[in-house]
C-alpha beads as a LAMMPS data file, in Angstrom:
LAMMPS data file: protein, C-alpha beads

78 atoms
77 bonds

1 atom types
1 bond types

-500.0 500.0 xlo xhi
-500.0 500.0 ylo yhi
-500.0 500.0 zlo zhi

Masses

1 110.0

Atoms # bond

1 1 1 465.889 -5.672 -104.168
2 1 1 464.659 -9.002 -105.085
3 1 1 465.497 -12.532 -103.884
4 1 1 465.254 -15.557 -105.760
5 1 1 464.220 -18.747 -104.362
6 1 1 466.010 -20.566 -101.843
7 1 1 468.498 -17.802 -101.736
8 1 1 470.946 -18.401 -98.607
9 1 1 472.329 -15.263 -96.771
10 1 1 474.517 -16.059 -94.140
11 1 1 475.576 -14.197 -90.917
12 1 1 476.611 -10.433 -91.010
13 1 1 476.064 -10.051 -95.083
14 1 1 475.335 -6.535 -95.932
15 1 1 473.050 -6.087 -98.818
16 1 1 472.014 -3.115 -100.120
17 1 1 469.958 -1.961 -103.152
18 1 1 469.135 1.802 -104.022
19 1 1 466.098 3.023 -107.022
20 1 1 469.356 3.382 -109.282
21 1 1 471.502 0.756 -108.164
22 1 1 468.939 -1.938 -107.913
23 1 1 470.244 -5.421 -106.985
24 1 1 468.922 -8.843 -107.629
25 1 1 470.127 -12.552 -106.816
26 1 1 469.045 -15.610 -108.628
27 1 1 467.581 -18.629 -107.365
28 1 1 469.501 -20.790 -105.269
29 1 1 472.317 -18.994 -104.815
30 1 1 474.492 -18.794 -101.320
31 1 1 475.697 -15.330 -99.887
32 1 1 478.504 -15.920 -97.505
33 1 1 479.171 -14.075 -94.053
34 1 1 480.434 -10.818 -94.232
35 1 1 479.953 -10.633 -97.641
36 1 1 478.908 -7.200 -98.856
37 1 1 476.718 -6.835 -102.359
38 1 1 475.738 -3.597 -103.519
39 1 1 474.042 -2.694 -106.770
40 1 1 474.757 -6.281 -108.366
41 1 1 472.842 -9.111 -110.127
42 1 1 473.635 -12.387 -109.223
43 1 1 473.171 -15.401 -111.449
44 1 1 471.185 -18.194 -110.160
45 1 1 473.363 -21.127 -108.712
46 1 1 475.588 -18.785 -107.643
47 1 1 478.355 -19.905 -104.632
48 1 1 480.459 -22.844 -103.934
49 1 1 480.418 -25.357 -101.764
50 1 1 483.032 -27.955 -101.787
51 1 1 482.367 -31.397 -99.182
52 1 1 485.026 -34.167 -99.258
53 1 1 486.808 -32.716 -102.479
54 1 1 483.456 -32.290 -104.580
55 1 1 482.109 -29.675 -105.826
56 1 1 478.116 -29.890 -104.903
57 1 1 475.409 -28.572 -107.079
58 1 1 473.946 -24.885 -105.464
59 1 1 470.647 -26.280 -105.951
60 1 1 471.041 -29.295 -103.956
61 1 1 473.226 -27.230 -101.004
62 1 1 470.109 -24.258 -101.112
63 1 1 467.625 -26.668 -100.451
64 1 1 469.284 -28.747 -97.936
65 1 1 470.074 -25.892 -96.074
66 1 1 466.390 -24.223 -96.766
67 1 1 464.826 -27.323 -94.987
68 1 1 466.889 -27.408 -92.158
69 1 1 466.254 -23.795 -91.108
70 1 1 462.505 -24.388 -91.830
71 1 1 462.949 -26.820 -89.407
72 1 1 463.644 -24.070 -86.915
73 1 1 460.721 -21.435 -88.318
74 1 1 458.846 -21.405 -84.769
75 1 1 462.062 -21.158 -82.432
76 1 1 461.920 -19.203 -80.016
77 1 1 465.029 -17.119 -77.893
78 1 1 464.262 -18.452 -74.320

Bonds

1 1 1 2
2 1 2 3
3 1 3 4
4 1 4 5
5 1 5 6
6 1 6 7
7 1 7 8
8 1 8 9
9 1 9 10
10 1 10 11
11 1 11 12
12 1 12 13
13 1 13 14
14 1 14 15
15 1 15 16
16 1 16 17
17 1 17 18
18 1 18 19
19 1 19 20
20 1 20 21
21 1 21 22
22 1 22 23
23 1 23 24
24 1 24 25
25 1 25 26
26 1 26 27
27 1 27 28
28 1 28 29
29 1 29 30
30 1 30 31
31 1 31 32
32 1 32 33
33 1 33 34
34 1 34 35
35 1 35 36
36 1 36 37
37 1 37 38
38 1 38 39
39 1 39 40
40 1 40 41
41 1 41 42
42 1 42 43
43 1 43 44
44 1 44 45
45 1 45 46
46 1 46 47
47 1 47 48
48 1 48 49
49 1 49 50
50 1 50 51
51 1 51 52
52 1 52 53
53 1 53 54
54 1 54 55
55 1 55 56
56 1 56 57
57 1 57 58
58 1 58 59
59 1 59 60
60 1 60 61
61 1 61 62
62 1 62 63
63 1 63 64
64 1 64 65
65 1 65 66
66 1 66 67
67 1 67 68
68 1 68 69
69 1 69 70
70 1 70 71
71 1 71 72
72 1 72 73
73 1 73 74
74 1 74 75
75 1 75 76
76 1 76 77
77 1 77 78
C-alpha cells in the first residue's frame, strides 16, 4: 500500500491492499467516509470538494485540511 502526500482518509474508509492486488493513491487526494478501495491506483488530486458553488483545487483542500489536523497531533482522549 502506499500513500501519497497529504492524502486525506476520512472516517470509517476501508482500505485494503494484498501482494497481488497492490493499491496506491496519489498525492493530495481525499478518501471519503465509508468509502471502500481495494486493489486500485488513485491519481493524484483525486476527490471533490465543492464550497459556495466552486469547485476547489485538491491541493489547496489536502493541505488545509493537513494543517488543521496537525494542529491536533499531541491531543490527547481525556
Amino acid at each position: 500500500m502506499t500513500l501519497g502526500e497529504r492524502v486525506i482518509v476520512r472516517e470509517d474508509a476501508t482500505i485494503r491492499a494484498t501482494s497481488t492486488h497492490p493499491l496506491a493513491v496519489g498525492a493530495h487526494s481525499l478518501i471519503g467516509p465509508n468509502a471502500m478501495l481495494r486493489g486500485c491506483d488513485i491519481a493524484d488530486g483525486v476527490g471533490r470538494v465543492e464550497r459556495d458553488g466552486v469547485d476547489m483545487d485538491m491541493t489547496d483542500v489536502t493541505a488545509r485540511l493537513a494543517d488543521g489536523l496537525q494542529r491536533h497531533r499531541d491531543d490527547r482522549i481525556v
